[in-house]
N, C-alpha and C positions, 0 to 999 in steps of 0.2 A: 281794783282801786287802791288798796294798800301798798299795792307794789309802785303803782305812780307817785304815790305819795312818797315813798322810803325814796325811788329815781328822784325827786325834786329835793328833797333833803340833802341826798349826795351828789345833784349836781352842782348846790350852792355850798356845799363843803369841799369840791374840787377849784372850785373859783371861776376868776375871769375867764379862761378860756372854756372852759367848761359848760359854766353858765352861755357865753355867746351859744356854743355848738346847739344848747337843750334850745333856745332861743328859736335859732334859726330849723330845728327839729318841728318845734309844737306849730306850725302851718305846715306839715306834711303828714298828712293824717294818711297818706297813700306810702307812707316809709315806716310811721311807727302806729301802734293802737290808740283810736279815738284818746280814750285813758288815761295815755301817756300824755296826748296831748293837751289834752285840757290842763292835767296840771304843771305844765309844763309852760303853759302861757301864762303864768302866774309872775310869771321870769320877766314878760314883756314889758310892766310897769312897777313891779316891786323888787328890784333885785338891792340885795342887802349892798353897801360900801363897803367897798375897800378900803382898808386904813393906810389914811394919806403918811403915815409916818413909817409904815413898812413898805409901801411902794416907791418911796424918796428913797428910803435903803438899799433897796434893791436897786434903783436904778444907780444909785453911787457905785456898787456895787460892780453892777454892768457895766459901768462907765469907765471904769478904775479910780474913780476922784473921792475926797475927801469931801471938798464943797461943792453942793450940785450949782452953786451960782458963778463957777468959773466956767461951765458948760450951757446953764439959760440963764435971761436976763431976770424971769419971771417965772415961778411956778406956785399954781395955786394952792392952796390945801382942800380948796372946795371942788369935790369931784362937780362935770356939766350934766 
């Protein structure tokens, strides 16, 4: 039970993708230990935010632009 527990800590310290994988992991209790899964579904309605000022970053970033609003017309700060 400890070990699930330390798995869910560093799955939400590896982030979005990470977090989706444990996600889509914790209903297959036929791939990982019961254990794992339960705390792993903890993901399904509590997953911490991502901070909307370092994903704007990155995606400028990614983008190569300076202002993300010469690329959307709109982007929110409130993750859905």
């Amino acid at each position: 039970k400890t070990r699930a527990k330390e798995a869910l800590a560093l799955t939400t310290q590896l982030g979005p993708t990470f977090i989706k994988l444990a996600q889509a992991l914790s209903i297959r209790t036929d791939l990982i230990p019961e254990a794992y899964a339960l705390e792993l579904r903890q993901l399904q309605d509590a997953v911490p935010a991502f901070d909307s000022a370092l994903a704007k970053a990155i995606l400028a970033d990614e983008l190569k632009v300076s202002d993300l609003s010469t690329v959307f017309r709109h982007l929110s700060a409130e993750p859905l």
